[in-house]
C-alpha positions in Angstrom: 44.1 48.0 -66.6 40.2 47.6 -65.7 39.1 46.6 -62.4 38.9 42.8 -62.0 35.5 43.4 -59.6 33.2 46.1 -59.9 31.7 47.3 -57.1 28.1 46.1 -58.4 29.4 42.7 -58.6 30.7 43.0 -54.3 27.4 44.8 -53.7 25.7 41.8 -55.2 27.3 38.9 -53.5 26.6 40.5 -50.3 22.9 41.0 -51.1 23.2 37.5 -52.3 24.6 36.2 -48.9 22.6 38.6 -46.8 19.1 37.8 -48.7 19.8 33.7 -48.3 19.2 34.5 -45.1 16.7 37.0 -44.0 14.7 34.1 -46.3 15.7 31.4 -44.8 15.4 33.0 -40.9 12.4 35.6 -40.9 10.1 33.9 -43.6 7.5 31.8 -41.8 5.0 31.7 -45.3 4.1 27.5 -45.5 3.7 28.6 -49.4 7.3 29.4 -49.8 9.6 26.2 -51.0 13.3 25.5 -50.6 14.4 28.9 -52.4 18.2 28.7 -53.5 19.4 32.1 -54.5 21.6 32.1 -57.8 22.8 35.3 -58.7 22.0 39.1 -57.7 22.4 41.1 -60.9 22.4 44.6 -59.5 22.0 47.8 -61.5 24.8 50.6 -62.0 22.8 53.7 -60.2 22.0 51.0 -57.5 18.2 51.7 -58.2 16.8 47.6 -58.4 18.6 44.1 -57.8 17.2 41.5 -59.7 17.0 38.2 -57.9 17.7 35.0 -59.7 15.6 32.2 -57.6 15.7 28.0 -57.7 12.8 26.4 -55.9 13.0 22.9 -54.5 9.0 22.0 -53.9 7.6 21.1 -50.7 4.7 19.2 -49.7 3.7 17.7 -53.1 3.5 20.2 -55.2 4.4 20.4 -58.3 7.5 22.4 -59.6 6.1 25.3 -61.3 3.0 25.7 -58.4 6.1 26.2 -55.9 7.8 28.2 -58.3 4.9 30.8 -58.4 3.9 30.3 -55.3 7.0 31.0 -54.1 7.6 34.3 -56.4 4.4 35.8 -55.1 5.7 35.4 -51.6 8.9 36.4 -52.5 7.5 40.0 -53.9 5.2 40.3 -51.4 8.2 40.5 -48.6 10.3 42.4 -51.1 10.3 46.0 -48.9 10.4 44.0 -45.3 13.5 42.2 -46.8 14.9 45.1 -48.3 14.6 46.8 -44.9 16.0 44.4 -43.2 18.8 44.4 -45.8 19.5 48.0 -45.4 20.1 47.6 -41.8 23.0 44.9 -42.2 24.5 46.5 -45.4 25.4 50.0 -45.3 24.7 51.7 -48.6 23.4 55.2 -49.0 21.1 53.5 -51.5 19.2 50.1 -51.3 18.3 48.6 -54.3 14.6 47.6 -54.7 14.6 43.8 -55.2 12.9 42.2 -58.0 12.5 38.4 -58.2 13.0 36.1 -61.2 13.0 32.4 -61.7 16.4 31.3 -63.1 15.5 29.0 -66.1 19.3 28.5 -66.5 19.1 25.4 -64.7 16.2 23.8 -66.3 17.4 24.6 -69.6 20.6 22.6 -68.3 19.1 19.9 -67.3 17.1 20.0 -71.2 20.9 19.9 -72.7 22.1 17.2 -70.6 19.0 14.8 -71.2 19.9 15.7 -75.4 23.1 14.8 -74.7 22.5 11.8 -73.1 19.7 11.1 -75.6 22.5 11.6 -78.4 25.1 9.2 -77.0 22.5 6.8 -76.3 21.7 6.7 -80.3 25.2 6.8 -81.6 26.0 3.6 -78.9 22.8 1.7 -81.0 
C-alpha cells in the first residue's frame, strides 16, 4: 500500500505555514499587498519550492499592479526568506523558492460568473 503523504507534501505545508509568516512579520516593502499563500509544490530532490501567491490590493491599485508589484518583491526577498526558513525548518537541504501567481482562483471566479450568466438565461 502507497503512502497516503509524501514527505514533499509535509515539507510543503510547513514551508507553506512558515513562509505566511516570515511575509507577513519581517516584510516592511509598502509595494507588497495582502499576499495569501495557496499551495507550496515542492520538488522531489528538494532543489526549488514553487510558491503559489493570491494578492488582495492595497492602496488603490489595481489587481494585476499589486500582483506584479508584489511578485517582484516577493523574489527579491526570496534568499533572506529562505534563510530565515532554514533556521526554523531543519532540512539538510532548503529548497530555493520561486514565486507564481495562482490563476486558479481567477479562473474560478470566470466559471462561476458563466454559470451564473447561464442560469440567468435559462430563467428568461
Amino acid at each position: 500500500m502507497a503512502r497516503d503523504f509524501k514527505r514533499t507534501d509535509r515539507v510543503g505545508d510547513q514551508i507553506q505555514r512558515d513562509l505566511a509568516q516570515l511575509i507577513h512579520r519581517e516584510i516592511k516593502d509598502p509595494r507588497l499587498g495582502m499576499v495569501t499563500i495557496n499551495h507550496v509544490k515542492v520538488a522531489k530532490d528538494l532543489g526549488y519550492a514553487d510558491v503559489y501567491i493570491t494578492v488582495l490590493p492595497l492602496n488603490g491599485m489595481d489587481e494585476a499592479e499589486a500582483t506584479a508589484n508584489s511578485l517582484a518583491v516577493l523574489k527579491n526577498a526570496a534568499g533572506f526568506l529562505r534563510a530565515e526558513l532554514s533556521r526554523q525548518i531543519k532540512l539538510r537541504v532548503m529548497p530555493n523558492l520561486r514565486f507564481h501567481f495562482d490563476e486558479s482562483v481567477e479562473r474560478g471566479r470566470h466559471l462561476a460568473s458563466l454559470i451564473e450568466k447561464a442560469r440567468r438565461m435559462e430563467d428568461e
